[in-house]
Structure formats: C-alpha cells, structure tokens
N, C-alpha and C positions, 0 to 999 in steps of 0.2 A: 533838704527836700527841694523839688523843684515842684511849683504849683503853675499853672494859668487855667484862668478862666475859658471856657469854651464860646464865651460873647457873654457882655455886661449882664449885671443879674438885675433882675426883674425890682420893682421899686420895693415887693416887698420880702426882698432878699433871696428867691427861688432859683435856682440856677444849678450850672454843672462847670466842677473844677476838673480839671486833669492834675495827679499828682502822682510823686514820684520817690519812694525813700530811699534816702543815701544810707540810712543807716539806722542802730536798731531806736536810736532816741526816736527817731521819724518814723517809724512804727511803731511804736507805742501813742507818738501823736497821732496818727493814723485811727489807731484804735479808738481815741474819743473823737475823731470826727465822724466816723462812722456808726451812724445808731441803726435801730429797727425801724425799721418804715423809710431808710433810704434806696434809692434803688442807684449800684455798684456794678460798672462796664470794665469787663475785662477783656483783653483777649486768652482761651485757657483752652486745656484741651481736651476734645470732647471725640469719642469712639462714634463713627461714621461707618453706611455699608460703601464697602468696596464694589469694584466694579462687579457690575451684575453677572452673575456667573453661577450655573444652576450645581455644576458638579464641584463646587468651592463656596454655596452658602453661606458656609461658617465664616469666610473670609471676611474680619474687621480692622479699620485701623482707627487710631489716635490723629487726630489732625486739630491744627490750631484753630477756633474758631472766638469771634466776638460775641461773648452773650451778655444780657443785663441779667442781673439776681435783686428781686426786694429782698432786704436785710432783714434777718431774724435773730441772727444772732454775732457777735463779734468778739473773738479769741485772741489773744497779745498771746506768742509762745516764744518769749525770749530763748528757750530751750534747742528750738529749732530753727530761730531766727526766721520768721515770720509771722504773717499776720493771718488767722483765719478767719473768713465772712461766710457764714453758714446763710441759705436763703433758699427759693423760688424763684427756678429764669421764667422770667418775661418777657425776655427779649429774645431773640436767637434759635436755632434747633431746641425740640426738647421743649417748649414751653409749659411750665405747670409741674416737671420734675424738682427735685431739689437739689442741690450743687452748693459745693464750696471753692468760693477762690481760698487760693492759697497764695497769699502777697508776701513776697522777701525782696529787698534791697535791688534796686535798679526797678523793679516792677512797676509799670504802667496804669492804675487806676482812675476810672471816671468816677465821679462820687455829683448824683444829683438830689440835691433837696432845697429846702429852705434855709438856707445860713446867716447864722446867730452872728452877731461882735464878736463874740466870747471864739467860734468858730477861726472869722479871719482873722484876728490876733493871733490866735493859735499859726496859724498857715503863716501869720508873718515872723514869728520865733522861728518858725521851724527853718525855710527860709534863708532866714538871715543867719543860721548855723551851717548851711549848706557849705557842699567843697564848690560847687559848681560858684562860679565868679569871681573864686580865692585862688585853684589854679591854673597856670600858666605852662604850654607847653613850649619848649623853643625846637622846631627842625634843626637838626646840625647837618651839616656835610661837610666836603672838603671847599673852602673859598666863602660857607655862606651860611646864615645863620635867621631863622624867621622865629621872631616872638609870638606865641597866641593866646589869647584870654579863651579861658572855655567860655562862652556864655549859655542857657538856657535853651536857645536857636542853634546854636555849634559857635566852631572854632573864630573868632573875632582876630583878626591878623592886626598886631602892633607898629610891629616895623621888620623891614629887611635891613639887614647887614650883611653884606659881601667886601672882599677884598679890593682896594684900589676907589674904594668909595667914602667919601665924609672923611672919617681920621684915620682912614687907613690907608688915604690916597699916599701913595712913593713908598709903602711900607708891605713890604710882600711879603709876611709874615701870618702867620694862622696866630699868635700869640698877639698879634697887634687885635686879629678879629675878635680873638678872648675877653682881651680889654673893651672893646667898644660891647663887647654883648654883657659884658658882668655890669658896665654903668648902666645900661638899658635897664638890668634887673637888679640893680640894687635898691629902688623905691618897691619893688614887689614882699608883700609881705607872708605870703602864701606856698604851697606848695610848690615847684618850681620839677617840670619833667623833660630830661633830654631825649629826644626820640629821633630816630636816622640810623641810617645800615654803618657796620663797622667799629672804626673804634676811635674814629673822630669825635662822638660823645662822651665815651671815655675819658680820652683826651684834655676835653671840654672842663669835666667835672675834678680831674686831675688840678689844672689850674685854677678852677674857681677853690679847692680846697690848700692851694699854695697861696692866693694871691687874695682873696674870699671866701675865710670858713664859715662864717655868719651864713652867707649866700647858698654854700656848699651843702652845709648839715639840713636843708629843704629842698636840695633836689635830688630827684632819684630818675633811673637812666630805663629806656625801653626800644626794645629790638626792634627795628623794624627793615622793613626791603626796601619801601620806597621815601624818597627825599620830600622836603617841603610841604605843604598841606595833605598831599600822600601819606607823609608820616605823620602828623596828626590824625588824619581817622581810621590810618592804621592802628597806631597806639588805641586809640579809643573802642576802636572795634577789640582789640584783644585784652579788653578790662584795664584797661591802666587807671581809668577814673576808679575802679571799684578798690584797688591799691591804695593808691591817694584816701580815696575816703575812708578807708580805715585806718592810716599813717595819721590824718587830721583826728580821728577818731580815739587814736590811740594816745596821739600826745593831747588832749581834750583833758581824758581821763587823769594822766600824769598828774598833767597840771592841778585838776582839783583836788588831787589824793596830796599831794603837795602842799599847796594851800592848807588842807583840813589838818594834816601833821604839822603844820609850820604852826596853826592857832593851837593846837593841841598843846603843843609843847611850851608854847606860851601863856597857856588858861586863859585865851583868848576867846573868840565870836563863835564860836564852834559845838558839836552836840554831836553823839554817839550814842547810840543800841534804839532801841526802839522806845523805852521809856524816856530817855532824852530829847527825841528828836519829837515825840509826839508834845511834849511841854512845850519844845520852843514853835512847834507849832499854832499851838492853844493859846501863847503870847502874842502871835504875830509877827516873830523872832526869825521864821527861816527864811531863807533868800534865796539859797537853790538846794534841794536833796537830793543826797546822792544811794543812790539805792543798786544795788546788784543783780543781775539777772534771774538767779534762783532763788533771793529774796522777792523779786517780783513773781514769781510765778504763785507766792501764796496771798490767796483773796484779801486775807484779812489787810496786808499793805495800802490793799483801792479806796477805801476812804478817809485813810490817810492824806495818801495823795494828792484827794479831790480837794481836801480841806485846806491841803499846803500852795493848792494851783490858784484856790479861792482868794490866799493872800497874797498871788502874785510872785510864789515863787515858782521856780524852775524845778521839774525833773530830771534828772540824769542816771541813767541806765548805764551800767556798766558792766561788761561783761568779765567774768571769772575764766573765761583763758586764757585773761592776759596780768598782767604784774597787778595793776593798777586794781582791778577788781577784785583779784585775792587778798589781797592790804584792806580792803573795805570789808570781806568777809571774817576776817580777825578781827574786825571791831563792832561784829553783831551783823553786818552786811548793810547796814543806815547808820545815814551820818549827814547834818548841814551843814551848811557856810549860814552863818547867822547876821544878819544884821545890825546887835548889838548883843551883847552876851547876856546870860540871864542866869538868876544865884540863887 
C-alpha cells in the first residue's frame, strides 16, 4: 500500500491520508479503515451534459470527476477484486445524490476523519508489505545500464554504468557491463525489472541467469521504446508495477502455503478448518491467518478476524486462482502459522 498524509494531523488525530492498494490484502485493509461517517475523495466517473445542443438533448457522456462521498457503508469483494464504499457526495457535482466508489488495486483514495493507533499501525503493516520500495527497475541499452528504486514520489536513480567507465574502463565488452551491473544488484533483495527497446535486456537477463541465478529468478524484463529514465516511466506507465505486485504477491502466498505444510507435516505451530483456527485464536496462539478469498466473502469469517487482528495477528487473503489459494481451499480455506502449538 502506499499512504501519505495530506499535511500533519491535528493533535487530536483528525486529518486526510491518501492511499493506495497494491493488492487485494491492502484492500481488505482498506476495508477496516474505512467506516461510516468518513468522508472518501475519489476521482470517478460521473455522466455530465454534453455540449449544449437543442437537437442532440439526449446527448450524455461519462467523464472523470473528483467527488467526496460520507461513508455509509463499506463492502470488501474479493470476488471482484475490489473495494465498495457506498455513501452521499458532498463534495463535487451531484451533491446530496448517492454513489459508490468502486476501489480495486492501483486506485487512488482520500480517506478524511479521525484516526485511531489501531488505524495508523494498520497503514504501517500495510506499507511495509508494499512492492513500492522493494522494486528496482534497471534501463538497459546498448553501452549503458541505470539502476532505479521505485519510491512513493517515482523512480529514485541509483547509479549509472556505461562502458569504458569505473571497471569497465579498457574493457569493450557489454559482458564486462553485465558484471559491473549484477554487483550493483546483488544486495537488492526485491523484484528486480529490465526495461529498454530490443534485446539488449534480454541479453542482460540471459547472463545474470548464466552467471546470477539467485539474481535472475527476481527479475522479469519490459518492452519498451524509449532508453533510460524514458524507460522507467514507460514501463511504469504500461503496468509493470501492477505485474510485480502480483509476482510479490504470489510468491507471498507460496511461501506461507509452504510454511503451513512444512508445520503440518511436522505436528508442528500450525491449525486448519475453521474449528481449529478459531481455538487457536481463543488461545492467543495465532500469528498470521490465512484465509482465502471465497472463504472471505462469507460474514460469519469477520469476527473471526476481528478477534485474531485483536491479538496482533496478521490477515492474509489469498486468492483461489492461483496454486497457492487452491491448497488452502482443500484444507477448509483457514488455516494459521501459530505461535506455539496448542493440544
């Protein structure tokens, strides 16, 4: 998720966050920070008269506009991958109508009210899950190579590397350039994406998987026309972040489906179906639960939940179209990582 405040919040915590989900875990956070009685800035799109025109009255269209909605009500639809905030604009054309934003992954929301601890802890899990500040995109071309951190503001430039410079000086080789850009990125821990025209990244990714598998198996390559920071907000303009975020997303999942069959198998920390996970709740036993999308979609799961969030653990949403969420749906669709196991 990406948050920031729109300017410090008042001493007694009133204020307006901008935020932003990467993914469906981040809306479903989303979902508890959004109550009734907030009032939620979108931009959506809202049917407007057309130019004035007496023998074309009927003429309407759809155009983006900024409107505020008080919250009345707020829907999580794993289903559809989004978030619904049912309400009254207040702000914008239309005032005093009713309207739903419709919030899914990348979407842009203002959310102003009063916020809790319990609130910005939330915003700071969510956050500190994000893809945004884990990957890194590098330009390639022919001779030249630019590292970038995404950050929350845009692309952060690392370093350049070109031929005939630092350790490649007397060495007129694109393979010497390989080597000097795989050392740059071998403390990177994160997604790693080649972007630039041709097949120079190709190329790129050919050798980091000769010479750097480790390196290799986290980066994935994106078309683009134009070179160096060009191709950064090219790539980014044609969704490559929203790629990444589900590539992090995916292997997220793996991993804790992994984990829970690794304790499984060992009658270790671990709890399955619904009657299990709800004990080790009632213990104080679970640490993160992993719950599945079409198991979230039924109410009775939400104070579950609320109860497992109460002891500080984690939710985790996972989707059923992929390996990782079907494995969790053969063992009831709920399942924890527990903090000590319970008999």
């Amino acid at each position: 998720m990406k948050a920031e405040a729109a300017e410090p919040l008042k001493h007694d915590g009133f204020g307006e966050y901008k935020l932003v989900a990467d993914s469906l875990d981040d809306l479903w956070h989303l979902s508890h920070l959004i109550a009734a009685g907030d009032t939620v800035y979108a931009v959506t799109m809202r049917t407007v008269d057309g130019p004035s025109d007496k023998l074309r009255a009927e003429k309407l269209e759809k155009r983006p506009v900024r409107i505020g909605v008080k919250a009345e009500k707020v829907e999580f639809s794993p289903d559809a991958n989004r978030l619904r905030i049912f309400g009254t604009i207040v702000f914008g054309p239309d005032v005093g109508q009713h309207h739903t934003i419709n919030a899914e992954t990348g979407y842009e929301v203002s959310v102003v009210k009063r916020w809790m601890g319990v609130d910005l802890a939330r915003i700071e899990r969510a956050v500190s899950a994000s893809v945004h500040g884990v990957v890194h995109i590098a330009a390639v071309e022919d001779g030249e190579i630019e590292l970038y951190r995404i950050r929350q503001y845009g692309p952060e430039r690392i370093v350049t590397l070109t031929l005939g410079s630092g350790k490649t000086a007397g060495i007129d080789s694109r393979e010497a350039l390989f080597t000097a850009a795989a050392e740059k990125l071998a403390p990177v821990t994160g997604i790693i994406i080649a972007a630039g025209p041709g097949f120079v990244k190709d190329d790129f990714l050919s050798y980091l998987k000769r010479k750097a598998p480790d390196i290799a198996s986290r980066v994935m390559t994106a078309e683009t026309r134009r070179t160096g920071y060009g191709a950064v907000q090219e790539a980014i303009g044609n969704g490559v972040l929203a790629r990444a975020a589900e590539d992090i997303q995916l292997a997220r999942e793996v991993s804790f489906m992994d984990e829970l069959f690794l304790r499984i198998g060992k009658g270790g920390a671990a709890a399955y179906g619904i009657d299990e996970v709800q004990r080790a709740v009632d213990f104080g036993a679970a640490e993160s639960i992993l719950i599945s999308d079409t198991m979230l979609r039924e109410g009775r799961f939400a104070k579950l939940l609320e109860e497992a969030e109460q002891m500080n653990a984690d939710a985790v949403v996972l989707s059923t179209e992929f390996e990782p969420g079907k494995r969790l749906e053969g063992l009831g669709g709920i399942a924890a990582l527990l903090r000590f196991p319970i008999v």
